[in-house]
Residue, then its C-alpha position, 0 to 999 in steps of 0.5 A: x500500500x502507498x500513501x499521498x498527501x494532497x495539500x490546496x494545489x495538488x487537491x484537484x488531482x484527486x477529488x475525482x477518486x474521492x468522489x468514486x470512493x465516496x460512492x463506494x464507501x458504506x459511510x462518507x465522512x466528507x463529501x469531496x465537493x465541500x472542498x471544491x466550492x462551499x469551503x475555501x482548501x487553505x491549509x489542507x493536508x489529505x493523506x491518500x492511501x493507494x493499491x495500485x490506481x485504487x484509492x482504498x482510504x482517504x483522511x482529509x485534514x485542515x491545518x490551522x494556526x491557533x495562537x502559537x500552536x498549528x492545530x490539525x483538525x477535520x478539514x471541513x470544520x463544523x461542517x463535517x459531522x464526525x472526524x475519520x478516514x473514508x475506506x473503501x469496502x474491499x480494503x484491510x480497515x487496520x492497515x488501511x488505518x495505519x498507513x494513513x495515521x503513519x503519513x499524519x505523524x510523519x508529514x503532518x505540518x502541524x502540532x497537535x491533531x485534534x479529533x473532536x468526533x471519532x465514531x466508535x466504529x472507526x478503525x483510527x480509534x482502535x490503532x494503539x496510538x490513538x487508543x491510549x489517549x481517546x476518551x468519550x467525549x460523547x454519545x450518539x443515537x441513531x435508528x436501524x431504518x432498513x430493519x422497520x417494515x414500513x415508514x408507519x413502523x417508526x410510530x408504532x415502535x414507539x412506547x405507548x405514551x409516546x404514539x399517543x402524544x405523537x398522534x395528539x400532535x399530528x391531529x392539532x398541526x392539522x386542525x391548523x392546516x394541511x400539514x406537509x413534509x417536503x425534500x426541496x430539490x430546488x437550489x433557491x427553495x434549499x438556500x432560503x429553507x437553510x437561512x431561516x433553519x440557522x435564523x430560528x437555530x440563532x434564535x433559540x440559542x440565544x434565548x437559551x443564553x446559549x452560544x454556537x461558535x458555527x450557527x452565530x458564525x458568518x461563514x457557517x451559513x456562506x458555507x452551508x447555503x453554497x453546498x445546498x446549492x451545488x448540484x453535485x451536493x443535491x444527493x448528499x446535503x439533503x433539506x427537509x421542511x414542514x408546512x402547516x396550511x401553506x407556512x413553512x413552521x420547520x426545517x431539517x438540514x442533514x447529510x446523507x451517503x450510501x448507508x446513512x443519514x446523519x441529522x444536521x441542524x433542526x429548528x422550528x418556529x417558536x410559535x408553532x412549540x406547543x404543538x409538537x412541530x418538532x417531533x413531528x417533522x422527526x417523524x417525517x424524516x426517519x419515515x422518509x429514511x425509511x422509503x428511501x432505503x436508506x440503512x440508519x439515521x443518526x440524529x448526532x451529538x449531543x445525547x438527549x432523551x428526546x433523540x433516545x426515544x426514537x433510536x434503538x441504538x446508541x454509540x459512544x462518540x470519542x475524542x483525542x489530542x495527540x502531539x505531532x511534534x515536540x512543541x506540540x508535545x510540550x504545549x498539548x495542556x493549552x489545547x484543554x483549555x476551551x473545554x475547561x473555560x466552558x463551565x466557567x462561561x455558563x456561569x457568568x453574569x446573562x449580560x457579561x455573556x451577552x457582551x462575550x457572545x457579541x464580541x464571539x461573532x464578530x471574531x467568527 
C-alpha cells in the first residue's frame, strides 16, 4: 500500500477518486465537493492511501494556526459531522488505518491533531496510538431504518405514551392546516429553507443564553447555503421542511451517503412549540429514511432523551489530542483549555455573556 498527501494545489488531482470512493464507501465522512466550492482548501493536508490506481482510504485534514500552536483538525470544520478516514469496502480497515495515521505523524505540518468526533466504529480509534489517549467525549443515537417494515413502523415502535402524544400532535398541526413534509430539490427553495433553519437555530440559542461558535458564525451559513446549492451536493446535503396550511413552521438540514443519514441542524418556529412541530417533522424524516432505503439515521451529538426515544441504538462518540511534534508535545495542556473555560462561561453574569457572545461573532 502507498500513501499521498494532497495539500490546496495538488487537491484537484484527486477529488475525482474521492468522489468514486465516496460512492463506494458504506459511510462518507466528507463529501469531496465541500472542498471544491462551499469551503475555501487553505491549509489542507489529505493523506491518500493507494493499491495500485485504487484509492482504498482517504483522511482529509485542515491545518490551522491557533495562537502559537498549528492545530490539525477535520478539514471541513463544523461542517463535517464526525472526524475519520473514508475506506473503501474491499480494503484491510487496520492497515488501511495505519498507513494513513503513519503519513499524519510523519508529514503532518502541524502540532497537535485534534479529533473532536471519532465514531466508535472507526478503525483510527482502535490503532494503539490513538487508543491510549481517546476518551468519550460523547454519545450518539441513531435508528436501524432498513430493519422497520414500513415508514408507519417508526410510530408504532414507539412506547405507548409516546404514539399517543405523537398522534395528539399530528391531529392539532392539522386542525391548523394541511400539514406537509417536503425534500426541496430546488437550489433557491434549499438556500432560503437553510437561512431561516440557522435564523430560528440563532434564535433559540440565544434565548437559551446559549452560544454556537458555527450557527452565530458568518461563514457557517456562506458555507452551508453554497453546498445546498451545488448540484453535485443535491444527493448528499439533503433539506427537509414542514408546512402547516401553506407556512413553512420547520426545517431539517442533514447529510446523507450510501448507508446513512446523519441529522444536521433542526429548528422550528417558536410559535408553532406547543404543538409538537418538532417531533413531528422527526417523524417525517426517519419515515422518509425509511422509503428511501436508506440503512440508519443518526440524529448526532449531543445525547438527549428526546433523540433516545426514537433510536434503538446508541454509540459512544470519542475524542483525542495527540502531539505531532515536540512543541506540540510540550504545549498539548493549552489545547484543554476551551473545554475547561466552558463551565466557567455558563456561569457568568446573562449580560457579561451577552457582551462575550457579541464580541464571539464578530471574531467568527
Amino acid at each position: 500500500m502507498q500513501t499521498t498527501v494532497y495539500d490546496a494545489r495538488s487537491l484537484p488531482t484527486v477529488l475525482s477518486d474521492w468522489r468514486s470512493l465516496g460512492g463506494r464507501a458504506q459511510a462518507s465522512v466528507l463529501p469531496a465537493g465541500m472542498l471544491d466550492g462551499p469551503l475555501d482548501a487553505d491549509g489542507v493536508f489529505i493523506v491518500g492511501a493507494w493499491v495500485a490506481d485504487r484509492l482504498m482510504g482517504l483522511w482529509p485534514l485542515r491545518v490551522r494556526r491557533r495562537g502559537p500552536l498549528r492545530i490539525a483538525m477535520r478539514a471541513g470544520r463544523e461542517l463535517q459531522t464526525y472526524d475519520g478516514a473514508l475506506l473503501d469496502p474491499e480494503a484491510d480497515p487496520a492497515a488501511t488505518a495505519a498507513a494513513l495515521w503513519s503519513e499524519v505523524e510523519r508529514r503532518c505540518p502541524a502540532d497537535v491533531l485534534l479529533l473532536r468526533a471519532l465514531p466508535d466504529a472507526s478503525p483510527l480509534r482502535r490503532l494503539p496510538t490513538i487508543a491510549a489517549v481517546a476518551e468519550t467525549s460523547e454519545e450518539t443515537w441513531w435508528l436501524q431504518t432498513d430493519a422497520l417494515s414500513s415508514p408507519e413502523a417508526v410510530i408504532a415502535r414507539l412506547s405507548k405514551s409516546r404514539r399517543k402524544s405523537s398522534r395528539r400532535n399530528r391531529r392539532g398541526l392539522e386542525a391548523s392546516g394541511e400539514v406537509v413534509f417536503s425534500r426541496l430539490r430546488e437550489s433557491s427553495a434549499r438556500v432560503a429553507a437553510i437561512r431561516s433553519a440557522l435564523s430560528l437555530k440563532a434564535a433559540w440559542l440565544d434565548e437559551q443564553q446559549l452560544h454556537s461558535f458555527a450557527v452565530h458564525a458568518p461563514w457557517f451559513q456562506r458555507a452551508l447555503t453554497a453546498a445546498a446549492a451545488e448540484p453535485a451536493m443535491l444527493e448528499q446535503l439533503e433539506v427537509f421542511t414542514l408546512s402547516v396550511g401553506g407556512e413553512p413552521v420547520a426545517f431539517e438540514v442533514g447529510f446523507r451517503d450510501r448507508s446513512t443519514y446523519r441529522s444536521f441542524v433542526g429548528a422550528f418556529s417558536p410559535a408553532w412549540s406547543a404543538h409538537g412541530v418538532g417531533a413531528e417533522l422527526t417523524a417525517q424524516v426517519l419515515q422518509w429514511c425509511v422509503s428511501a432505503g436508506i440503512a440508519r439515521c443518526d440524529l448526532l451529538p449531543p445525547s438527549s432523551d428526546f433523540k433516545a426515544g426514537w433510536c434503538d441504538h446508541s454509540a459512544p462518540v470519542w475524542s483525542a489530542r495527540l502531539a505531532l511534534s515536540v512543541w506540540g508535545r510540550a504545549a498539548l495542556p493549552l489545547t484543554e483549555v476551551p473545554r475547561r473555560l466552558k463551565p466557567l462561561y455558563l456561569r457568568l453574569p446573562t449580560p457579561t455573556r451577552d457582551r462575550l457572545n457579541r464580541v464571539l461573532r464578530g471574531i467568527g
